[in-house]
mmCIF file of the C-alpha atoms, coordinates in Angstrom:
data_MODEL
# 
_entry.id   MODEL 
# 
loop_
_atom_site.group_PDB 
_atom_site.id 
_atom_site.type_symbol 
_atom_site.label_atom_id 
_atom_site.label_alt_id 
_atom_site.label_comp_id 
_atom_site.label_asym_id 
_atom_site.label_entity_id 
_atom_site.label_seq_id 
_atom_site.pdbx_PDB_ins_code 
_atom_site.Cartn_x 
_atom_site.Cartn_y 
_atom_site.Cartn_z 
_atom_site.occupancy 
_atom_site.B_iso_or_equiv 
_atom_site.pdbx_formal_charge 
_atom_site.auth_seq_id 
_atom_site.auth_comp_id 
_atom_site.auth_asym_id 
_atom_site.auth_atom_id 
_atom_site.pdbx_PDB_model_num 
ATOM 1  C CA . UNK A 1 1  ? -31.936 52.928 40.908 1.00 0.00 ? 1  UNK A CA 1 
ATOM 2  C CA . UNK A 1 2  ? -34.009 51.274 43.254 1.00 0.00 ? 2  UNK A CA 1 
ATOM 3  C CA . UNK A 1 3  ? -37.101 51.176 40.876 1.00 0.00 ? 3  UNK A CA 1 
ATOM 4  C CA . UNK A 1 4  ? -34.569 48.865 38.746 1.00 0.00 ? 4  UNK A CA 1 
ATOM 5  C CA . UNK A 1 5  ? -33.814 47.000 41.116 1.00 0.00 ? 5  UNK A CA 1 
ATOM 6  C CA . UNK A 1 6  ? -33.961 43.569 39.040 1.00 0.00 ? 6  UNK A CA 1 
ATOM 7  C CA . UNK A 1 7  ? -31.464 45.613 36.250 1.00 0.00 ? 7  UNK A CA 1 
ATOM 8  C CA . UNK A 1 8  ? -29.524 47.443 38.101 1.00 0.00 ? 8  UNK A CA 1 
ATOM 9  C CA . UNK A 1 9  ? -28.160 44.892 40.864 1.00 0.00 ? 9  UNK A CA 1 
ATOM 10 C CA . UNK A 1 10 ? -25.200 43.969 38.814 1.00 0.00 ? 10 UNK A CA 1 
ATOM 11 C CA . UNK A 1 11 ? -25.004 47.064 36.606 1.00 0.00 ? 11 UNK A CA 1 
ATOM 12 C CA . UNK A 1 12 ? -25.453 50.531 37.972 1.00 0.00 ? 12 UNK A CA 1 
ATOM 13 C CA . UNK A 1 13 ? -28.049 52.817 36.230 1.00 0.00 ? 13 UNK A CA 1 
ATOM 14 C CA . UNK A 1 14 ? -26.037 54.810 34.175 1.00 0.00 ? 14 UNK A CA 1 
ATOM 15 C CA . UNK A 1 15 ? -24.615 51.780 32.511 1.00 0.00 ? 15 UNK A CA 1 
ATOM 16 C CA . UNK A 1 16 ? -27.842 50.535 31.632 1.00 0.00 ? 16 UNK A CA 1 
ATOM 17 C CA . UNK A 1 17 ? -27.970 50.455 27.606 1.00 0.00 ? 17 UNK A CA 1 
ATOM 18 C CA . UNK A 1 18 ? -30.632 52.610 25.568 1.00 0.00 ? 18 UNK A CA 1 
ATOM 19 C CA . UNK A 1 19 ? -30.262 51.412 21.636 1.00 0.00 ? 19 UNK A CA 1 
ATOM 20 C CA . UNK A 1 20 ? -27.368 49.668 22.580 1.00 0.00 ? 20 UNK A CA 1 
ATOM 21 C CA . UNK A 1 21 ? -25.307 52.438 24.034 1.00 0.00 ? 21 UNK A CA 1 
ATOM 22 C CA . UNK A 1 22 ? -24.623 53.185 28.136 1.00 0.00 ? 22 UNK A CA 1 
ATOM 23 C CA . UNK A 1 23 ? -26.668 56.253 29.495 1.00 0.00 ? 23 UNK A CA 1 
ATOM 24 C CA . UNK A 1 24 ? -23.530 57.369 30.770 1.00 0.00 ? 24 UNK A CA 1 
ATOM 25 C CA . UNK A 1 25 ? -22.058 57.379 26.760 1.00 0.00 ? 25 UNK A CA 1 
ATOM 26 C CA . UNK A 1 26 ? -24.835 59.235 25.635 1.00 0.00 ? 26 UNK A CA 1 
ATOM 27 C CA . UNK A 1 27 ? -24.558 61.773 28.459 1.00 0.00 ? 27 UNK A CA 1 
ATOM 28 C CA . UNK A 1 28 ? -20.058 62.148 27.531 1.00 0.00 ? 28 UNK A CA 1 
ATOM 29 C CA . UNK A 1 29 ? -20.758 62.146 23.814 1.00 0.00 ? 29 UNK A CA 1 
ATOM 30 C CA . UNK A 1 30 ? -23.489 64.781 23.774 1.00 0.00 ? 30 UNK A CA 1 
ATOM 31 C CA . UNK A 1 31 ? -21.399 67.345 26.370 1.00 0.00 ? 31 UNK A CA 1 
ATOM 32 C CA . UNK A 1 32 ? -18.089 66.571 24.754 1.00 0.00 ? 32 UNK A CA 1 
ATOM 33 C CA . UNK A 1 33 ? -19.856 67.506 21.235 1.00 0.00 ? 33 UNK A CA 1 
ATOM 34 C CA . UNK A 1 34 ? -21.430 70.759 23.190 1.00 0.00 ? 34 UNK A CA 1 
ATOM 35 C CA . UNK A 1 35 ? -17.823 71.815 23.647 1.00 0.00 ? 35 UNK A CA 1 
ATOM 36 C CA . UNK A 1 36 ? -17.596 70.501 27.105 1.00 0.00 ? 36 UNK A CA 1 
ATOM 37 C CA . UNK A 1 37 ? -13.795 69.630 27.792 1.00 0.00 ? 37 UNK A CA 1 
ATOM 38 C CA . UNK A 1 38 ? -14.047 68.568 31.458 1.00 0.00 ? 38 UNK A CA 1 
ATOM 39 C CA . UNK A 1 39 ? -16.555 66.116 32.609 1.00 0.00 ? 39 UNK A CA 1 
ATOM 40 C CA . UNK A 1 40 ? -17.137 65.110 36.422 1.00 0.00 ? 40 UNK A CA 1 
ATOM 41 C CA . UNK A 1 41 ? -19.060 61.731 37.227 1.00 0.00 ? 41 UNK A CA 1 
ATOM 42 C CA . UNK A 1 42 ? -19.839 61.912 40.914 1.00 0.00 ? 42 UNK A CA 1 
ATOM 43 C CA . UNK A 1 43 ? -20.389 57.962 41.638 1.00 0.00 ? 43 UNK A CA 1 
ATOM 44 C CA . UNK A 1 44 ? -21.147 55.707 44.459 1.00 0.00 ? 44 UNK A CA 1 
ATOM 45 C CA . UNK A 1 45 ? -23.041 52.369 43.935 1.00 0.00 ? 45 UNK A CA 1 
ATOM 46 C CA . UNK A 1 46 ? -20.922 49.835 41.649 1.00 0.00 ? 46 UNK A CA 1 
ATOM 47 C CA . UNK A 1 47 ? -18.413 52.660 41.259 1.00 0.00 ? 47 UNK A CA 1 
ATOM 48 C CA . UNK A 1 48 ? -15.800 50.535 39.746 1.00 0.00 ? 48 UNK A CA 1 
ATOM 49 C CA . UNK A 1 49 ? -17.780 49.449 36.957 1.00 0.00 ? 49 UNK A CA 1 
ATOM 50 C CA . UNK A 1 50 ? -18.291 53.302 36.244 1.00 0.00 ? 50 UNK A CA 1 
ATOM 51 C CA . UNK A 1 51 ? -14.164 53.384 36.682 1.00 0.00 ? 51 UNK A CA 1 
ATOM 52 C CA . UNK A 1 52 ? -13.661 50.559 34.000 1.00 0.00 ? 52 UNK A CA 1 
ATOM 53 C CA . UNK A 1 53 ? -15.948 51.783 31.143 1.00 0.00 ? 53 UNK A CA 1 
ATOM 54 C CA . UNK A 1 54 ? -14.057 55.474 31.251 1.00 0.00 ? 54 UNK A CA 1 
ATOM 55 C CA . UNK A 1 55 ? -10.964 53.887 31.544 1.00 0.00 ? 55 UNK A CA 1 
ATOM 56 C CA . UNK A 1 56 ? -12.443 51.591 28.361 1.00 0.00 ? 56 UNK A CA 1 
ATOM 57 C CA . UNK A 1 57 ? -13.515 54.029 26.349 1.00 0.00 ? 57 UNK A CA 1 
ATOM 58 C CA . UNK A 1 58 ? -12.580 57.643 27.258 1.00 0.00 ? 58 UNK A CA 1 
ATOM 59 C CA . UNK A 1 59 ? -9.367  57.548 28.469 1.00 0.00 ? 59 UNK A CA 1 
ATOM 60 C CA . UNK A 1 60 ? -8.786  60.348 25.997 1.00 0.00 ? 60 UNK A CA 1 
ATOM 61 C CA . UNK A 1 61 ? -11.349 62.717 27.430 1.00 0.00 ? 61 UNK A CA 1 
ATOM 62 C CA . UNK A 1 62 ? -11.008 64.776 30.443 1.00 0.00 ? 62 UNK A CA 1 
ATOM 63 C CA . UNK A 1 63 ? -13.542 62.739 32.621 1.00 0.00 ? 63 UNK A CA 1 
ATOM 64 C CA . UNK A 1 64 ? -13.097 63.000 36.366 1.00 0.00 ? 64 UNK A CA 1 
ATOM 65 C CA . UNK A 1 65 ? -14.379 60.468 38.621 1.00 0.00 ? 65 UNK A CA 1 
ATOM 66 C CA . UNK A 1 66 ? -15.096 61.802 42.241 1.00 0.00 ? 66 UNK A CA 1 
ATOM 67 C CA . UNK A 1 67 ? -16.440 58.906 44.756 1.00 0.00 ? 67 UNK A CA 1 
ATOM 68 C CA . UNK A 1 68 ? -19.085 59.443 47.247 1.00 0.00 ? 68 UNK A CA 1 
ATOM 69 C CA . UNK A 1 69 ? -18.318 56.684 49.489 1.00 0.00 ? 69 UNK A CA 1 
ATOM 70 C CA . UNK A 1 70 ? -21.516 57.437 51.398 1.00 0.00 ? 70 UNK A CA 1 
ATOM 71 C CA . UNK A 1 71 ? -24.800 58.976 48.651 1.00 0.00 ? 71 UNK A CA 1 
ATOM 72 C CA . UNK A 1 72 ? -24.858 62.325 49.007 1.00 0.00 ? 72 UNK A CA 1 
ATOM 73 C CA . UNK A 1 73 ? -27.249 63.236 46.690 1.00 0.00 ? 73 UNK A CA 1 
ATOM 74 C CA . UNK A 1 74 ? -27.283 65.978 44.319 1.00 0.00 ? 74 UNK A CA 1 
ATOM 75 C CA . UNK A 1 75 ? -26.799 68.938 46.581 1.00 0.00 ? 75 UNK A CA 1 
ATOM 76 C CA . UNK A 1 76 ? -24.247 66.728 48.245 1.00 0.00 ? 76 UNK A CA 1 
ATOM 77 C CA . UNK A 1 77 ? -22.767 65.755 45.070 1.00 0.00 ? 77 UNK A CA 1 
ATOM 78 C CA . UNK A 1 78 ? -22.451 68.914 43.685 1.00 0.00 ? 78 UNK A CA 1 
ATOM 79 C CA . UNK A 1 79 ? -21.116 70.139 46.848 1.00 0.00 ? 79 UNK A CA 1 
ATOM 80 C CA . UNK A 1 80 ? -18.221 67.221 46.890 1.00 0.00 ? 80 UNK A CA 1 
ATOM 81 C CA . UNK A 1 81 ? -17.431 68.652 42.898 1.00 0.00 ? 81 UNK A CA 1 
ATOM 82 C CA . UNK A 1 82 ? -16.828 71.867 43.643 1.00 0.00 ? 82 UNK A CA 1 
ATOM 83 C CA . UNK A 1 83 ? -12.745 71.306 44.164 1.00 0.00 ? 83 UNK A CA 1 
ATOM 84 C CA . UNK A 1 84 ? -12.969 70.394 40.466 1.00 0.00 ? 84 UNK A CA 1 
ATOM 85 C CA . UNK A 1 85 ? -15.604 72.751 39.041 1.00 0.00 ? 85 UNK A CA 1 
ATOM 86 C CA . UNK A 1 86 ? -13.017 75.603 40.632 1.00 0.00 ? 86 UNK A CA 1 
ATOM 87 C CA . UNK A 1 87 ? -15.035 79.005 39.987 1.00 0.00 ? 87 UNK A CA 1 
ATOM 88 C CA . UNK A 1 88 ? -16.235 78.390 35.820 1.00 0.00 ? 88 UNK A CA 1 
ATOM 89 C CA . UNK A 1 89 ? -19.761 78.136 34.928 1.00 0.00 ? 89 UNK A CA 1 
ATOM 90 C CA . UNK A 1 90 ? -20.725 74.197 34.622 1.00 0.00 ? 90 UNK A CA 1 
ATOM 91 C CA . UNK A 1 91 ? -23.916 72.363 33.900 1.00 0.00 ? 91 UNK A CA 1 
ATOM 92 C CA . UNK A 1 92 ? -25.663 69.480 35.883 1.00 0.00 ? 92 UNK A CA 1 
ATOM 93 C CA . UNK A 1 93 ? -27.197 66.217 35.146 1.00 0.00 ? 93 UNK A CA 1 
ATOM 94 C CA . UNK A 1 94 ? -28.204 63.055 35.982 1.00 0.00 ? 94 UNK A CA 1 
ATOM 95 C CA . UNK A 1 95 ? -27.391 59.883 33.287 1.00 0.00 ? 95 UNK A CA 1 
ATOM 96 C CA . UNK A 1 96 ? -30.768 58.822 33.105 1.00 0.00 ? 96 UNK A CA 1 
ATOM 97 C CA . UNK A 1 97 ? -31.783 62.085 31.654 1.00 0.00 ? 97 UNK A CA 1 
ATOM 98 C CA . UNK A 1 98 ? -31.457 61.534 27.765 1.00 0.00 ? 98 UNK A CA 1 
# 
C-alpha cells in the first residue's frame, strides 16, 4: 500500500479498481465461484470502507470481516483468523493478487 501511496490515501488497496471492478470483488467472485462458502477479510487501514462495500454488495455471502486494529501481517493475520477458519482446510490470499 505504501508504493500507492498517491491512490491509496483515500481508498485502501483492495478497493482499488482493475477494469472497473474492486480487487477485493474479483478476489469474492472468483472463491465464491470455486465453491468457497465462507470468506474472511482480515483488514486494518480504511477498514470501514472495506465494511461498507460488503455490506453494499455481498450482504448475501458469508464474508467475515476480522479487524486488526494494529497490522499484523500475514502470519499475524492468519493467526487472528484462526477462531473462524475452526479446523477445515482454507486457502490464503492477498487482494492484489489477481
Amino acid at each position: 500500500g505504501k508504493r500507492m501511496n498517491n491512490l491509496t490515501y483515500t481508498i485502501p488497496k483492495p478497493l482499488l479498481k482493475i477494469n472497473n471492478r474492486e480487487l477485493l470483488r474479483h478476489n469474492i467472485d472468483f472463491f465464491t465461484n470455486l465453491g468457497c462458502k465462507k470468506i474472511i477479510i482480515n483488514t486494518h487501514y480504511l477498514h470501514d470502507k472495506i465494511q461498507n462495500f460488503i455490506e453494499e454488495y455481498y450482504l448475501d455471502r458469508n464474508i467475515i470481516l476480522s479487524y486488526e486494529p494494529t497490522l499484523l501481517n500475514t502470519g499475524g493475520g492468519i493467526k487472528n483468523a484462526l477462531s473462524y477458519l475452526g479446523n477445515k482446510n482454507y486457502i490464503i490470499t492477498n487482494s492484489n493478487i489477481l
